[in-house]
C-alpha positions in Angstrom: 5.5 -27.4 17.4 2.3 -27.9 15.1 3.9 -25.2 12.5 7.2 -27.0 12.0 5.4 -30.2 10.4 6.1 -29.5 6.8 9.2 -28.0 5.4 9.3 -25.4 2.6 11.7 -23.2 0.8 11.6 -19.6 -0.7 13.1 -19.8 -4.6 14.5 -16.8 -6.6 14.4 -16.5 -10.0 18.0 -16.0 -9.7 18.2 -19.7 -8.6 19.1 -19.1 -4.8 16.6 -20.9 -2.3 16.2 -20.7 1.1 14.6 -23.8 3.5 13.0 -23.1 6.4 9.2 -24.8 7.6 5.9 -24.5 6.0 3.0 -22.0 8.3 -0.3 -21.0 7.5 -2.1 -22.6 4.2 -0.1 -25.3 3.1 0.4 -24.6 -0.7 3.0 -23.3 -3.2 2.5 -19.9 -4.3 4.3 -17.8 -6.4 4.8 -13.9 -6.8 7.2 -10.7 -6.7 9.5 -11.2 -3.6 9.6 -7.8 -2.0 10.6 -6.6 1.9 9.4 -4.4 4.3 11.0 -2.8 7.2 9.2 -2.4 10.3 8.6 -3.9 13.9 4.7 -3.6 14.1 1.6 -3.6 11.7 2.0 -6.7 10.4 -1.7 -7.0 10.2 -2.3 -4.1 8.5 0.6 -4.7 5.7 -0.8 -7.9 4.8 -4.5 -6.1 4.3 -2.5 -3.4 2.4 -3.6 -3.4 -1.7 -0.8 -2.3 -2.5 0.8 -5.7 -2.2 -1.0 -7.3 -3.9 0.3 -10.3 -6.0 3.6 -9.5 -3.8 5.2 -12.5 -1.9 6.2 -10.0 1.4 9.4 -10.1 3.0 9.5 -8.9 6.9 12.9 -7.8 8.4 12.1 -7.8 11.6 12.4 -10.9 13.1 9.3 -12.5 14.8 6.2 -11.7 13.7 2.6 -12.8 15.0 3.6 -12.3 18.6 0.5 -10.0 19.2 -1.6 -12.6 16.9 -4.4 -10.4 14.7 -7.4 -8.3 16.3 -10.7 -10.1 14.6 -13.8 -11.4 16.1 -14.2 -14.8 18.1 -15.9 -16.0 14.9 -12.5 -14.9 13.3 -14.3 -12.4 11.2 -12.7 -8.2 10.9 -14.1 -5.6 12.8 -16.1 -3.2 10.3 -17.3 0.5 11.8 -21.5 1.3 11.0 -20.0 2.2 6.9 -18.7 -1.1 6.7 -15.0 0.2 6.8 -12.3 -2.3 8.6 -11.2 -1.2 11.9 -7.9 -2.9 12.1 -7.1 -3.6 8.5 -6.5 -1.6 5.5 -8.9 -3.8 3.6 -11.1 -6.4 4.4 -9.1 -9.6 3.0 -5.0 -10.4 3.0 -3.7 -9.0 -0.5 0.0 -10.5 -0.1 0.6 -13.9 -2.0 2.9 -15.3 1.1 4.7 -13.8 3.9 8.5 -14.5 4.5 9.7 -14.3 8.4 12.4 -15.2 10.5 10.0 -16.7 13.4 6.4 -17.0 13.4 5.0 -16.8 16.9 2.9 -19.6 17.8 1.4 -18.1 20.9 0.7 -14.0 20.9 -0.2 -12.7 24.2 -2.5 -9.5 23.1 -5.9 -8.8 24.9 -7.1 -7.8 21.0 -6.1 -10.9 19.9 -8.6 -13.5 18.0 -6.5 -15.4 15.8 -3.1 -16.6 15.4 -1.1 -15.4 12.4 -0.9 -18.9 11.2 -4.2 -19.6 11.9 -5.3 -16.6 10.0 -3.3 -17.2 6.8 -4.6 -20.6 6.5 -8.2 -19.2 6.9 -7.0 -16.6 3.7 -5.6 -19.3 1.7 -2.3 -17.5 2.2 1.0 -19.3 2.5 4.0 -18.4 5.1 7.2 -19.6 5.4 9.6 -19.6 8.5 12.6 -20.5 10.0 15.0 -18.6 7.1 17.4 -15.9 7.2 15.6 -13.0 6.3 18.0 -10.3 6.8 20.4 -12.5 4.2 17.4 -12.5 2.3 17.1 -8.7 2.0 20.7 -8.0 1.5 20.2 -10.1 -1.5 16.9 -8.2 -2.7 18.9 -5.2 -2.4 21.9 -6.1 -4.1 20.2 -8.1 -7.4 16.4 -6.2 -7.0 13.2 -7.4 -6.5 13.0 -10.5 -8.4 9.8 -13.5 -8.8 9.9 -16.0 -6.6 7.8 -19.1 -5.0 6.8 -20.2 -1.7 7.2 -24.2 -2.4 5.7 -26.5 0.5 6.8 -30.1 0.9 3.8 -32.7 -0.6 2.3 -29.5 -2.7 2.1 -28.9 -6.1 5.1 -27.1 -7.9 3.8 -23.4 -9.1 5.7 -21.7 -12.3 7.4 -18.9 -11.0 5.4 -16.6 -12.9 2.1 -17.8 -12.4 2.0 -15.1 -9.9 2.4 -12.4 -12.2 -0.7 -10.0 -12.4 -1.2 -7.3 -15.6 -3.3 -4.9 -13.7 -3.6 -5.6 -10.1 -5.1 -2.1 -9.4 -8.0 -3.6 -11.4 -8.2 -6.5 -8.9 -8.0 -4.2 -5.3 -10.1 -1.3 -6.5 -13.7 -1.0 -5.5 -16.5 -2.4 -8.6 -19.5 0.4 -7.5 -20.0 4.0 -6.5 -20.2 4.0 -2.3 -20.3 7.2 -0.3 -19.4 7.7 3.1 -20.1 10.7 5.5 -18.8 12.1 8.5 -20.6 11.1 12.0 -20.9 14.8 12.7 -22.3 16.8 9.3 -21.0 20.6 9.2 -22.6 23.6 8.6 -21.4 22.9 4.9 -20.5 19.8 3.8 -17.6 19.6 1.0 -17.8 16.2 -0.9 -14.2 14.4 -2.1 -14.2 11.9 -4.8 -11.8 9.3 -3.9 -10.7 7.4 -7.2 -9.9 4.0 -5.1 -6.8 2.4 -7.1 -6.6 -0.1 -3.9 -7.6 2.6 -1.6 -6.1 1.9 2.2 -9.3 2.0 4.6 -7.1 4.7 6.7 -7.4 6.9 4.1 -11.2 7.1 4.2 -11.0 7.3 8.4 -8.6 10.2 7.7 -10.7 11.9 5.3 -14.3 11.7 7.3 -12.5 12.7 10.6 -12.2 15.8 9.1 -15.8 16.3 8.4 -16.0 15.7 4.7 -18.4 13.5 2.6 -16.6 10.8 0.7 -17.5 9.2 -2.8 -15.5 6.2 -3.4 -15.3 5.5 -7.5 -13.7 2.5 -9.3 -10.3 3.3 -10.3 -11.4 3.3 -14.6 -14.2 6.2 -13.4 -14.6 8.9 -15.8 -15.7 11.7 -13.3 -17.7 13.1 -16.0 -21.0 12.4 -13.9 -19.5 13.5 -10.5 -19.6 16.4 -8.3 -17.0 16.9 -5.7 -15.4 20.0 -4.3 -11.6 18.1 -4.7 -10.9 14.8 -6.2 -8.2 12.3 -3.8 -5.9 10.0 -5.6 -5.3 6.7 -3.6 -2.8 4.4 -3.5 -2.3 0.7 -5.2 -0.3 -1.9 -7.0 2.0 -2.3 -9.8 3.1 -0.1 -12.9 1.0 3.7 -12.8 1.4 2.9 -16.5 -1.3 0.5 -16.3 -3.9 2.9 -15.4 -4.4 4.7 -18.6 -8.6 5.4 -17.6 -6.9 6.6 -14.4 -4.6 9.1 -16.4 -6.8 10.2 -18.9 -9.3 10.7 -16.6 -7.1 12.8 -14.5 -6.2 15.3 -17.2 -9.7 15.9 -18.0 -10.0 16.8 -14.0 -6.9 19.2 -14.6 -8.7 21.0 -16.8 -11.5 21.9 -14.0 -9.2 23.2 -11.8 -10.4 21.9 -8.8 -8.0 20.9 -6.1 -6.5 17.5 -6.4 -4.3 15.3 -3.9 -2.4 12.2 -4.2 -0.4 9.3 -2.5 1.4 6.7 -3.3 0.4 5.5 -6.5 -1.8 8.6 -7.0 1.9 10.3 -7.2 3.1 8.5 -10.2 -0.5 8.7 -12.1 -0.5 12.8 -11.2 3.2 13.0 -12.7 1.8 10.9 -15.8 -1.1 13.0 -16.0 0.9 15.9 -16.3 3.6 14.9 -18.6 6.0 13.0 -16.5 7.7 9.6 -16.9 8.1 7.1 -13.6 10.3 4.3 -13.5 11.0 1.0 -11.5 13.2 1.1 -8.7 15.3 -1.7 -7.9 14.1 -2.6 -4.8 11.4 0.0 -4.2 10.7 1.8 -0.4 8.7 -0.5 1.8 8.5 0.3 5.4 7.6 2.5 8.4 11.1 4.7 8.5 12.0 6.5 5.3 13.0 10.3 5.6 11.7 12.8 3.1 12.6 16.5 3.0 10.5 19.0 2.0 11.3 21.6 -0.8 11.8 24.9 0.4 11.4 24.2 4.0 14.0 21.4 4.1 12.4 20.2 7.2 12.4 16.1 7.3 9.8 13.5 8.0 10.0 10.3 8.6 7.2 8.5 7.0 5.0 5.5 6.0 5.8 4.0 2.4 4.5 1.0 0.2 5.7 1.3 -3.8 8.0 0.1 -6.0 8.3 3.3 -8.9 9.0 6.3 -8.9 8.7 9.8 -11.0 11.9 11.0 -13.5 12.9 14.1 -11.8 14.2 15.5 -14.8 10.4 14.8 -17.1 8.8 17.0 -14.8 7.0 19.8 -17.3 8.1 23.4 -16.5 5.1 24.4 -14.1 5.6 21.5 -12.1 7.9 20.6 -9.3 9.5 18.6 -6.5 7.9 18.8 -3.5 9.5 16.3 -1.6 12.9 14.2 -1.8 13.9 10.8 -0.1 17.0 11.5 1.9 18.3 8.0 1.3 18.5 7.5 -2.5 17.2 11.6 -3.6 14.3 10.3 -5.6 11.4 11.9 -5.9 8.7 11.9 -3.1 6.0 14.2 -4.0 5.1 16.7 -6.9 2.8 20.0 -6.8 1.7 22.1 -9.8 2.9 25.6 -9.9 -0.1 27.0 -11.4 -3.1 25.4 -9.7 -3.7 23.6 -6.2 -2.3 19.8 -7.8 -0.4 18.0 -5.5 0.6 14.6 -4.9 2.9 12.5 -2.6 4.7 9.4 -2.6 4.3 8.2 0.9 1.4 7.3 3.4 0.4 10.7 5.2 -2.3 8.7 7.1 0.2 5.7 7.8 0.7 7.6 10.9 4.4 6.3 11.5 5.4 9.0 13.9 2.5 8.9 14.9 1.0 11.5 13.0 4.0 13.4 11.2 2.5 14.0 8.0 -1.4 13.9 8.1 -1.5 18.0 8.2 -1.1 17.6 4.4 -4.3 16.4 4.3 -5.5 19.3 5.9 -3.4 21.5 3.5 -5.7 19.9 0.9 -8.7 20.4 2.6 -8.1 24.0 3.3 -7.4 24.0 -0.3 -10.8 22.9 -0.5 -12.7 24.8 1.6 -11.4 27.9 0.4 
């Protein structure tokens, strides 16, 4: 089997390692070893910006036996804006990929690529052939910890020479792009999207729903922008790291104008507002986490991809909960009591179930539009 050539091994920083064999680009890497739970999307987690600098754990085990939906010249799909089709952006973010078995041959009729294959073409390290579900059970009991990817005949890495100080700064877009909707309205609302690492389903989302889009670096001051309601995106690492972001933000609060968040955008609207945010241990990564809503106590099961997490208890007085995590009760989503400010923590456009939670996009639109 061409993938079992070279052997590797995964290392914590708590000293355990685990051997298995060497797939995809044949080099040590090192980063934050995190998992993920889920049996499909592999290609679009790997696209994902908000794991970036992460080495990616997957629990389920076999992975590339649908291979990855590109062109025969093994380039992405992109629609007429130059959005990717199958991905959530157009490279691999992830600084290796952990699995139990890496499928040699998919059988997909989308198919251009293997897996392998296509990490080797990203300069992306894999490693198979390992335990992963002992691998997990560890994450979970010590935490998300550094670790390296270290392939036999490769150069040794430093287990923190995959640390990154602001990733967001790395994923986010560098100039001002606007998208708008293949069918124009009788009145066209514009959204600025500050893009911390922005997912590319979040921009299909929004211009499905007949809106124009203005995509702005994640440091954008707003000051020289009109929009009707500003859209916080997701991204990597600490909120914390984002002052421009935060700042930036609280001048927007001041408008009034309504303002939505995910994921990230979450812990940078509870900033903005007051709030502290944390680090969990092992953070919510995966396609089946159940969130209750405040009020309604209805639950959805939904799409997630972050590591923090808001202080319940710093939340100022006109602010709220809006949504809980039924597993471990942290906090899921915020909304202002005063003004149409809202923000959740997981992927309403991740479309898990398959659609569960995208009407709170139109909640925000509606917001907009009235």
């Amino acid at each position: 089997m061409a993938i079992r050539q070279r052997q590797a091994k995964l290392v914590l920083r708590d000293g355990s390692e685990y051997l298995g064999w060497s797939f995809g680009k044949g080099r040590s890497q090192a980063g934050e070893v995190v998992f993920t739970t889920g049996m499909t999307g592999y290609p679009q987690s790997l696209t994902d910006p908000s794991f970036r600098g992460q080495i990616l754990v997957a629990t389920y085990p076999l992975m590339g036996n649908y291979g990855v939906p590109v062109k025969k010249n093994d380039e992405a799909f992109f629609d007429e804006q130059g959005i990717p089709v199958h991905f959530e952006s157009s490279r691999i973010q992830v600084s290796g990929f952990v699995v139990a078995e890496a499928c040699e041959k998919p059988s997909h009729f989308a198919s251009g690529i293997e897996l392998s294959a296509w990490l080797e073409k990203n300069n992306v390290p894999g490693i198979w052939g390992i335990d992963t579900r002992a691998l997990t059970e560890r994450l979970r009991q010590q935490g998300v910890m550094q670790g390296k990817i270290l392939v036999e005949g490769s150069r040794d890495v430093h287990l923190d020479s995959g640390l990154i100080a602001n990733p967001v700064a790395e994923v986010s877009c560098t100039d001002i792009s606007v998208y708008r909707p293949e069918k124009k309205p009788k009145k066209l609302f514009r959204i600025a999207l500050l893009d911390c690492g922005a997912k590319a389903n979040i921009l299909r989302c929004l211009l499905a729903r007949q809106v124009e889009v203005i995509r702005l670096p994640w440091n954008h001051d707003l000051k020289d922008i009109e929009y009707d309601g500003l859209f916080l995106s997701n991204g990597p690492g600490d909120p914390k790291a984002c002052g421009r972001t935060i700042a930036a933000l609280r001048r927007a609060f001041t408008i009034g104008k309504p303002i939505f968040g995910i994921c990230l955008g979450n812990q940078i609207m509870a900033l903005a507002a007051g709030a502290d945010t944390y680090k969990l241990p092992y953070g919510h990564r995966g396609q089946n986490q159940p969130c209750v809503e405040e009020g309604t106590r209805r639950c959805y099961i939904t799409s997630q991809n972050h590591g923090y997490a808001v202080r319940r208890e710093t939340l100022p007085r006109d602010w709220e909960p809006w949504f809980t995590n039924n597993n471990d009760g942290t906090v899921e989503g915020i909304r202002s009591k005063r003004y149409p400010f809202s923000a959740v923590q997981f992927h309403p456009e991740g479309c898990p179930g398959p659609r569960d939670t995208e009407f709170l996009i139109d909640r925000f639109l509606d917001q907009v539009r009235n």
